[in-house]
C-alpha positions as CSV (number, residue, x, y, z in Angstrom):
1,X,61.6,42.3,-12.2
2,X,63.8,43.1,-9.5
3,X,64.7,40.8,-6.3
4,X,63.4,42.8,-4.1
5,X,60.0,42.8,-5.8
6,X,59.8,38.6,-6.4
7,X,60.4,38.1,-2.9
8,X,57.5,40.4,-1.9
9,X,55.2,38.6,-4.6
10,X,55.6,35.3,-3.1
11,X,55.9,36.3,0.7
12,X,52.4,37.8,-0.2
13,X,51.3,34.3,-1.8
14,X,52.4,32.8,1.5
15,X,50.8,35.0,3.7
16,X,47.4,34.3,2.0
17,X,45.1,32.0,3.9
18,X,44.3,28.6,2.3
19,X,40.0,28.2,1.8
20,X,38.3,26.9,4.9
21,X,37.0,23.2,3.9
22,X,33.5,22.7,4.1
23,X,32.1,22.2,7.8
24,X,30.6,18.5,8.0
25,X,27.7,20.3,9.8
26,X,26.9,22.3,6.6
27,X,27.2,19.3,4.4
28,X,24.6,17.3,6.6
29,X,22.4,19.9,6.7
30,X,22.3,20.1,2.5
31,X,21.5,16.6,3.1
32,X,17.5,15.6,2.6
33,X,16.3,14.8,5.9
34,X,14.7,11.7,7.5
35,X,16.0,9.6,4.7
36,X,19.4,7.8,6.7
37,X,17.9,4.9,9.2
38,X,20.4,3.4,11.7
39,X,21.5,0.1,9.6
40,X,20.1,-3.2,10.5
41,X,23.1,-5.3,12.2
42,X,24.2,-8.2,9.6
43,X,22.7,-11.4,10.6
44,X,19.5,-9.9,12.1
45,X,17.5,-9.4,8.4
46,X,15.1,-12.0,8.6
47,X,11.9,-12.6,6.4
48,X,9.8,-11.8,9.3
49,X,11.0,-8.8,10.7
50,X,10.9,-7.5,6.2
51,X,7.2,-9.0,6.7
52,X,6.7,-6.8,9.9
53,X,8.3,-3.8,8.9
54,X,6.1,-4.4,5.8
55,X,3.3,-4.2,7.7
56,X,3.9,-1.3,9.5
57,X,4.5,0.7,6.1
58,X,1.4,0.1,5.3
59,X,-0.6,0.4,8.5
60,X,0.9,4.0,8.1
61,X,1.2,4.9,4.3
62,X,-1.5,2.1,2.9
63,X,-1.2,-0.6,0.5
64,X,0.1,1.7,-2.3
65,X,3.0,3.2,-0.4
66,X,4.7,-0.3,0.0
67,X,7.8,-0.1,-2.2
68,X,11.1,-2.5,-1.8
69,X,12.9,1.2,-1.9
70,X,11.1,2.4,1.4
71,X,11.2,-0.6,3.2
72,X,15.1,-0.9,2.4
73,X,15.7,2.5,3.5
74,X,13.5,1.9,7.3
75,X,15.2,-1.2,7.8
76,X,18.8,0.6,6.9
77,X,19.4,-1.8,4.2
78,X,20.2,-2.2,0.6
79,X,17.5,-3.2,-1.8
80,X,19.2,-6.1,-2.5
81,X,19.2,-7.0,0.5
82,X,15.7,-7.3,0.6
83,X,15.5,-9.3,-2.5
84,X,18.2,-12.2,-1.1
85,X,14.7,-13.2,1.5
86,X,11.5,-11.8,-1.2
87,X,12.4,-12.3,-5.1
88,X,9.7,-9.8,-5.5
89,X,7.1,-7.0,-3.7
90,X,4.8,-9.3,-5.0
91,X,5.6,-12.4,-2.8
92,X,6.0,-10.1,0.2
93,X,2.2,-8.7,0.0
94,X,1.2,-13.3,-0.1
95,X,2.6,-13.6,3.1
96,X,0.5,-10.2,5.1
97,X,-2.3,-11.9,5.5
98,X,-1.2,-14.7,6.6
99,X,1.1,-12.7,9.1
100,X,-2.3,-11.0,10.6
101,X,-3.9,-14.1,10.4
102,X,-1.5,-15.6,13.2
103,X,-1.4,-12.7,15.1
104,X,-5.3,-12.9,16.0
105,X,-5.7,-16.7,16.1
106,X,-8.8,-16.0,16.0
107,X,-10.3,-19.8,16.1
108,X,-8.4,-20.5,19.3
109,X,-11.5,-20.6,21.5
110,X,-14.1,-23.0,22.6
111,X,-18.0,-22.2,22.6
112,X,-20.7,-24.6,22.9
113,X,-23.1,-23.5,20.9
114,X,-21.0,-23.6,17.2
115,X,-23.1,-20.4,15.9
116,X,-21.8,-18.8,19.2
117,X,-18.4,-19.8,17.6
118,X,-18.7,-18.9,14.6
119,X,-19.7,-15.5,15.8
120,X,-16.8,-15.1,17.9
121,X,-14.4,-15.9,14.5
122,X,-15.4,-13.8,12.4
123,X,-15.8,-11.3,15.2
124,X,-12.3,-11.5,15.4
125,X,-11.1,-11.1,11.5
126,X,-12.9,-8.1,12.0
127,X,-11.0,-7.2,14.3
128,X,-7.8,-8.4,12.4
129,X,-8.8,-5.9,9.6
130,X,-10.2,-2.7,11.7
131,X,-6.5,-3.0,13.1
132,X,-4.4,-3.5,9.6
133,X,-6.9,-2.3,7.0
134,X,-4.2,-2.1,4.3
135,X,-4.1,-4.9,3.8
136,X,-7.4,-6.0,2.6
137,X,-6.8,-5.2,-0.9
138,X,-4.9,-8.5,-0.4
139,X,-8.1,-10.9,0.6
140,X,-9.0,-11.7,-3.4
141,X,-5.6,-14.1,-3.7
142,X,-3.5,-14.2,-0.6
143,X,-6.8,-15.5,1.7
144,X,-6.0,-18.9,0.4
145,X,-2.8,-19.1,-0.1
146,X,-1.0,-18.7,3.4
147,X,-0.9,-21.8,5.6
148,X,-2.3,-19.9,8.5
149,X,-5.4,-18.6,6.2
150,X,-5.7,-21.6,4.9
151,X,-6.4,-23.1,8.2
152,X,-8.7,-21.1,9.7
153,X,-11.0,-21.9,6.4
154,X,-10.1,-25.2,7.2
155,X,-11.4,-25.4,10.8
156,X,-14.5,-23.1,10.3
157,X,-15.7,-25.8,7.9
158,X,-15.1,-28.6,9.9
159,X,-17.2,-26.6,12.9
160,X,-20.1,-25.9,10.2
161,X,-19.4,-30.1,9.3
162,X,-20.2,-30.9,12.8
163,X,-22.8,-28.8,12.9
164,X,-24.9,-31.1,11.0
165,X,-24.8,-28.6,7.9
166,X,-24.6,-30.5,4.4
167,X,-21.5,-29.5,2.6
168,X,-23.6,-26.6,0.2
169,X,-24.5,-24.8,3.1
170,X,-21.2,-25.1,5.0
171,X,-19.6,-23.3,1.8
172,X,-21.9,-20.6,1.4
173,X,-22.3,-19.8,5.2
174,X,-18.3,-19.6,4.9
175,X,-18.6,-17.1,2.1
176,X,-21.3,-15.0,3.2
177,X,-19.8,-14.9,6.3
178,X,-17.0,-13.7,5.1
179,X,-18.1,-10.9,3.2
180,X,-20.1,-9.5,5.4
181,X,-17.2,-9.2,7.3
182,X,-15.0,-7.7,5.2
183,X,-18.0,-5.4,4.0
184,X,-18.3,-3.7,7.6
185,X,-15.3,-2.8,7.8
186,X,-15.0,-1.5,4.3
187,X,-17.7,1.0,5.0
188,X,-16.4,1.9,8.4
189,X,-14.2,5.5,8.7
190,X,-10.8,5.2,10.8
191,X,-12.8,6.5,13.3
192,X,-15.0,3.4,13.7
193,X,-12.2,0.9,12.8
194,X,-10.2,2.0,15.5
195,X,-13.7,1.3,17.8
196,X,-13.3,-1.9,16.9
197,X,-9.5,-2.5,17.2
198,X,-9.0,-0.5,20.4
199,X,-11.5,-0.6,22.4
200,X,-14.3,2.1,22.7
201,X,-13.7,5.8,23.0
202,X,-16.1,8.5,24.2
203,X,-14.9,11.1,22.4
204,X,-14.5,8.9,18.8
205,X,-18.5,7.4,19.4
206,X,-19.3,11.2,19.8
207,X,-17.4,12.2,16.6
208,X,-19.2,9.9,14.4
209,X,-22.4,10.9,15.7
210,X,-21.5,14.2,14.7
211,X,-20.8,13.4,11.4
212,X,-24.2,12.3,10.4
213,X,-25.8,15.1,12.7
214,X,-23.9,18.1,10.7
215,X,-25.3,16.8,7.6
216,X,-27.7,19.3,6.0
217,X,-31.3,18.6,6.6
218,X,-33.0,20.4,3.8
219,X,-31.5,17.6,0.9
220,X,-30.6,14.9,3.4
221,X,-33.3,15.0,6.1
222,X,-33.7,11.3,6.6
223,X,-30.0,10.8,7.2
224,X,-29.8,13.6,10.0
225,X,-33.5,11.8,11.1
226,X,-31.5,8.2,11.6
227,X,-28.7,10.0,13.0
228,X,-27.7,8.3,16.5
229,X,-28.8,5.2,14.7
230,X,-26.5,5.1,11.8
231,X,-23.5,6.0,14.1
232,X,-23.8,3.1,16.0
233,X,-24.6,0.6,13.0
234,X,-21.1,-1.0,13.1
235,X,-20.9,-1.6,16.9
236,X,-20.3,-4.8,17.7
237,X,-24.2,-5.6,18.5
238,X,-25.1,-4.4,15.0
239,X,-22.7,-7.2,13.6
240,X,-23.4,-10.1,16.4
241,X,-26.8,-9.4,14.9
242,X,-26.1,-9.5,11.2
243,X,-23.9,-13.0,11.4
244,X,-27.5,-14.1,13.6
245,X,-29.7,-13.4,10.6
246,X,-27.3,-15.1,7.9
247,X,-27.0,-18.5,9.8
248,X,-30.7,-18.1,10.2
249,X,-31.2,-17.1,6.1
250,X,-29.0,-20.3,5.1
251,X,-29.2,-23.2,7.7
252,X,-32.8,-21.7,9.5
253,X,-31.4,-22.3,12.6
């Protein structure tokens, strides 16, 4: 080949324009979104603000969408990370209850009349549980195995003890109690629960009346009869007098 020619090859070669490297704006947007969390400064992880953040997972995606994965990834963390404070999910889900539990405190008051009391208590689990239904799964173990749990078993039987109730009736008033506590709010919508945690709402009493009123009367026309009676069956009346007529049932007081 002649000079002339090589030198016009490779001031060609030169001339060519080297490929444009990938804009970082391109490569973030090939990223999946909402997955990167601003990382949690070392030193602040702390089992309570896991069991918080916990919490909040499941007060949005319920008990099932708990996973050491997702609660790694909103605190900005490793999974291991997670696992140096929980060895397991499973020890994380003990402590829930126990962490609603304290928030409510919900012997921390003063009656006279102890069935007055003892209305007021459970009064407030239900609220506990209208506010953080996810985690009621939990109740069958973790209800008596926290310390604050534990406690408020532990002071509701002394107030039945004091009471004058013998011991038989003090732990079946508990229990009773109890579920028919739990039970309201297990047949309550979101709508309802948040009656209960929030505060009332116009516009969530009229919805729930609607529901029953829209059902069809030619099948169902006793539950479009009871109507405005069946949406306000877990107002807080409906449950003062339910707790009434189980103290009554087991103590006939």
């Amino acid at each position: 080949m002649p000079a002339s020619s090589r030198k016009t090859l490779v001031k060609s070669a030169k001339s060519q324009p080297s490929p444009a490297p990938k804009s970082k704006a391109k490569s973030a947007r090939a990223a999946k979104p909402g997955r990167a969390k601003p990382a949690t400064p070392r030193g602040v992880l702390s089992q309570a603000l896991i069991l918080r953040t916990s919490l909040e997972i499941i007060d949005r995606d319920g008990l099932t969408g708990l996973t050491v994965r997702k609660l790694a990834e909103q605190l900005g963390v490793s999974a291991m990370a997670i696992y140096r404070h929980y060895q397991s999910k499973a020890e994380i889900e003990r402590q829930l209850v126990d962490l609603v539990v304290g928030d409510y405190d919900v012997t921390s008051h003063d009656e006279a009349d102890w069935r007055e009391w003892l209305y007021t208590t459970y009064a407030g689990m239900r609220a506990a549980l209208c506010a953080h239904p996810g985690v009621m799964p939990l109740l069958d173990n973790a209800s008596y195995q926290g310390g604050k749990a534990l406690a408020v078993m532990d002071r509701i039987l002394c107030k039945l003890n004091s009471a004058g109730l013998t011991a038989e009736q003090s732990a079946l008033l508990f229990h009773t109690l109890m579920a028919n506590m739990i039970g309201s709010v297990v047949l309550m919508n979101d709508e309802e629960r948040s009656l209960i945690a929030f505060g009332p709402n116009a516009e969530r009493q009229r919805s729930r009346k609607l529901s029953f009123e829209m059902v069809s009367l030619e099948p169902f026309p006793n539950i479009a009869l009871h109507a405005p009676q069946l949406a306000g069956i877990s107002g807080d009346q409906h449950f003062r007098d339910s707790v009434t007529l189980i103290i009554r049932a087991i103590t006939g007081q």
